[in-house]
C-alpha positions in Angstrom: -12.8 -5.7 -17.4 -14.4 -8.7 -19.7 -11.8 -11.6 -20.3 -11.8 -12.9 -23.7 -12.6 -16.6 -24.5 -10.5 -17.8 -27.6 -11.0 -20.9 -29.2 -7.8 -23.3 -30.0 -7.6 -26.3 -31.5 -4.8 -29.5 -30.5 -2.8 -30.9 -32.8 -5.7 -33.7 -32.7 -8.6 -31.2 -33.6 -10.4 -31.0 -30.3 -11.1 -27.4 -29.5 -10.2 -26.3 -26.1 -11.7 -23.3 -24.6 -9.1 -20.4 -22.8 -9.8 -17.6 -20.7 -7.6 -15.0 -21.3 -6.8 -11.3 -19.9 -4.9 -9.8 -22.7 -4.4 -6.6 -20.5 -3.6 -6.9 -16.7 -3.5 -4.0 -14.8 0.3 -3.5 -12.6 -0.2 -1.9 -9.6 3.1 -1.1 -7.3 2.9 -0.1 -3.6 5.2 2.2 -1.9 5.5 3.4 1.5 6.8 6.9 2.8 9.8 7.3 3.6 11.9 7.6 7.4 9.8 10.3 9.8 10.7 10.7 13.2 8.0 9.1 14.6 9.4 5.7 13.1 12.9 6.0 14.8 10.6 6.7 18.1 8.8 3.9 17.4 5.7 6.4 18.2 1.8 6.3 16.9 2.0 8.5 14.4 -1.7 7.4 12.5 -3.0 10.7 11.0 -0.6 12.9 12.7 0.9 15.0 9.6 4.5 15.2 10.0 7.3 15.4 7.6 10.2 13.4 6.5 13.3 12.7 8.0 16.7 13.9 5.7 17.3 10.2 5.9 13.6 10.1 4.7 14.2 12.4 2.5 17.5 10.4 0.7 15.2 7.2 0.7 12.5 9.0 -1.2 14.7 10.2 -3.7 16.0 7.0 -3.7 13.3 4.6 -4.9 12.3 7.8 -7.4 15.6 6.3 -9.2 14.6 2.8 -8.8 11.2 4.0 -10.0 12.3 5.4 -13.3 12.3 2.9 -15.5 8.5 2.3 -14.8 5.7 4.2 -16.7 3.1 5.1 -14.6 -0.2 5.5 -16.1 -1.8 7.6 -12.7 -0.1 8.2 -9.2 -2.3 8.2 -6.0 -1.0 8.7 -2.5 -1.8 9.8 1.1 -2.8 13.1 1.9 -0.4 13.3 4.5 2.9 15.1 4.1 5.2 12.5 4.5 3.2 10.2 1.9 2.7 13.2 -0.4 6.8 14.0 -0.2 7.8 10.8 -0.8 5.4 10.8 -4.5 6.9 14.4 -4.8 10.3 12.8 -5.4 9.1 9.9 -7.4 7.3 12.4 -10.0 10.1 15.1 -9.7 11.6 14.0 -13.2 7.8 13.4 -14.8 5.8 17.0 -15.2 3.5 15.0 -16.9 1.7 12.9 -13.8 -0.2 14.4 -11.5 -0.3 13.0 -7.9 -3.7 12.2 -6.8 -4.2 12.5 -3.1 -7.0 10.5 -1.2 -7.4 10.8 2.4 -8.8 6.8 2.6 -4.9 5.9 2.2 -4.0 7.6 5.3 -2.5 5.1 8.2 -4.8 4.1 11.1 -6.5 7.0 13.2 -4.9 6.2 16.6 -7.3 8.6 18.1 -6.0 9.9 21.6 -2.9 8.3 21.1 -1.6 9.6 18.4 1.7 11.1 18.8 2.6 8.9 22.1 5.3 5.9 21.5 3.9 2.3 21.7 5.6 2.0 25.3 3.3 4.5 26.4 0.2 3.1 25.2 1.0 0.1 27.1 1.6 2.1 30.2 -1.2 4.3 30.2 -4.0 0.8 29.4 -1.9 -2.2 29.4 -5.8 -4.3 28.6 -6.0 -1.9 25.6 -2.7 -2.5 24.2 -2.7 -6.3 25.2 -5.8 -6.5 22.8 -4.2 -4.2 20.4 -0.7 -6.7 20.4 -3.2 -10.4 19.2 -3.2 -10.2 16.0 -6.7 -12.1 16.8 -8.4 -9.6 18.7 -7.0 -6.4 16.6 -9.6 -6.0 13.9 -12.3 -5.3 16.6 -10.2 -2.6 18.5 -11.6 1.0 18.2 -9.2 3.7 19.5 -10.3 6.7 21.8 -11.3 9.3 19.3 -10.1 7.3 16.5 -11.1 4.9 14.1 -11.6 1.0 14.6 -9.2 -1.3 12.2 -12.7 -2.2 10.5 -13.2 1.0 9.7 -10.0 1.7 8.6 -10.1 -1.6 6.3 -13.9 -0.6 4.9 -12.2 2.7 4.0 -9.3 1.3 2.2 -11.6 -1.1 0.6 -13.5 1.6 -0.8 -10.4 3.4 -2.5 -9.3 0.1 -4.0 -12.8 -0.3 -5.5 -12.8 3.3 -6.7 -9.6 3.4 -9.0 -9.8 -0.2 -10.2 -13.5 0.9 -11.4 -11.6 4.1 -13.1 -8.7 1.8 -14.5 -10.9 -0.9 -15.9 -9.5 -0.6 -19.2 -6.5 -2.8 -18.4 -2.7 -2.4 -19.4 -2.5 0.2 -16.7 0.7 0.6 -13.8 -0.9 2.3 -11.4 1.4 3.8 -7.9 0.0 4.3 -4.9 2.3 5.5 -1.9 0.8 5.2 1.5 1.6 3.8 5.0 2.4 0.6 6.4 -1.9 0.1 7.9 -3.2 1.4 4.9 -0.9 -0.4 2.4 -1.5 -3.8 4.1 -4.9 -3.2 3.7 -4.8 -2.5 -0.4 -2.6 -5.6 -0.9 -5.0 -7.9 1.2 -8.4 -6.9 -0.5 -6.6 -7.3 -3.9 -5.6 -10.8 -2.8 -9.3 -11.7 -1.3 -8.3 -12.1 1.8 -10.3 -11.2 5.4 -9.5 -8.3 7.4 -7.3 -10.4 10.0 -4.9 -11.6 7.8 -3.8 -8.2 6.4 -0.9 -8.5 9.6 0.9 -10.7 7.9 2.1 -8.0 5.5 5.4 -5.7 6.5 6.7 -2.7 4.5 9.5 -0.8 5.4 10.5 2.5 4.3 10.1 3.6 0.6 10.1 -0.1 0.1 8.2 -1.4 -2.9 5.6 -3.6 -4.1 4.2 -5.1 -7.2 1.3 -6.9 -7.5 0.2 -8.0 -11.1 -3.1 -9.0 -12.8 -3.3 -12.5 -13.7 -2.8 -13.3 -17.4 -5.9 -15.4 -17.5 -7.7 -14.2 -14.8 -9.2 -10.5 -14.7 -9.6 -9.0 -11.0 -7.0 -12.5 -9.5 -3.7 -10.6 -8.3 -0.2 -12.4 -7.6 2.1 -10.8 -6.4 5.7 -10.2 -8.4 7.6 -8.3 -5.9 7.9 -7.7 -2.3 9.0 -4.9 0.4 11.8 -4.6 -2.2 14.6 -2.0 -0.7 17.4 -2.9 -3.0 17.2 0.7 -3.3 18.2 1.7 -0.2 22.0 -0.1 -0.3 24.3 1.9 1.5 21.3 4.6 2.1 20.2 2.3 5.4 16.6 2.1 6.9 14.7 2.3 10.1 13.1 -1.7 10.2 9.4 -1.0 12.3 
């Protein structure tokens, strides 16, 4: 998107030049809801596995909080549980379609997929030792997985993909995905390096919104985060 420069003059007639964005893009992160692999505190990665009934509740949940939001396009995970959890949020709106992309899927934890974190440990304490720094992480490649480059390239390339599609501006674009995959969206929006994407937690059908600057086209700040106001009385799993 081109920003605009306007010229405006002081009250003492010197002209001052302003970049402006006159129409920042919106776009609002949400991750699935409960599965049973997050009460196990298991790898789930790319395992496809469904949602929980408390899942389930929390889906339909942040649909309400959702409502009052126009969405211009929805994308999600390819996954079930990330592909339920937009179900709900577009049950009351025939007229989106949910676009699915498999580069929002979570981590491929390879061989270990489906096996709780206590088990990886076990089974190569080195392995997981390296997979616990947050400093060493980004270089670990699991056994018939993926490495966390690759799975941050492969993010990176989604986010370049619909922000090239939504250039127009004055968008509010969803995108529902996991807790790897959505740290990785929100840390290439905010420029920042493939380690510090850590830093980022979402919980459970929690949400996100990240805003274009007002003078800045392509600068992000963020205006809302791992929001689950929604989930009072409803209850979530925190991992």
């Amino acid at each position: 998107m081109t920003s605009i420069i306007s010229r405006d003059l002081t009250p003492e007639g010197d002209s001052l030049l302003t970049t402006i964005n006159p129409f920042p893009r919106t776009i609002v992160l949400v991750r699935h809801g409960e599965t049973q692999g997050n009460i196990d505190d298991r790898a789930q990665g790319q395992l496809d596995v469904p949602l929980t009934k408390l899942g389930r509740l929390q889906a339909e949940a942040v649909a309400k909080r959702l409502s009052g939001i126009k969405f211009d396009a929805i994308y999600s995970s390819d996954l079930q549980r990330a592909v339920e959890t937009a179900k709900a949020i577009t049950a009351q709106r025939p007229e989106l379609h949910i676009r699915t992309r498999p580069q929002l899927r979570e981590h491929h934890f390879g061989d270990y997929e489906d096996t709780s974190w206590e088990e990886v440990g076990n089974a190569d304490p080195e392995f997981y030792q390296r997979w616990k720094n947050l400093n060493s992480r980004i270089g670990i490649k699991f056994p018939g997985g993926e490495s966390m480059l690759e799975a941050w390239e492969r993010v990176g390339r989604f986010l370049r993909e619909i922000l090239a599609e939504h250039r127009q501006g004055n968008e509010t674009i969803l995108v529902v995905g996991h807790v790897g995959s959505l740290r990785g969206v929100l840390a290439h929006l905010l420029n920042l390096d493939a380690t510090n994407q850590w830093v980022f937690l979402f919980d459970n059908t929690s949400v996100t919104i990240v805003r274009e600057h007002q003078y800045t086209p392509n600068a992000w700040r963020i205006r809302q985060f791992n929001d689950t106001s929604h989930l009072n009385g409803i209850g979530f799993n925190a991992k």
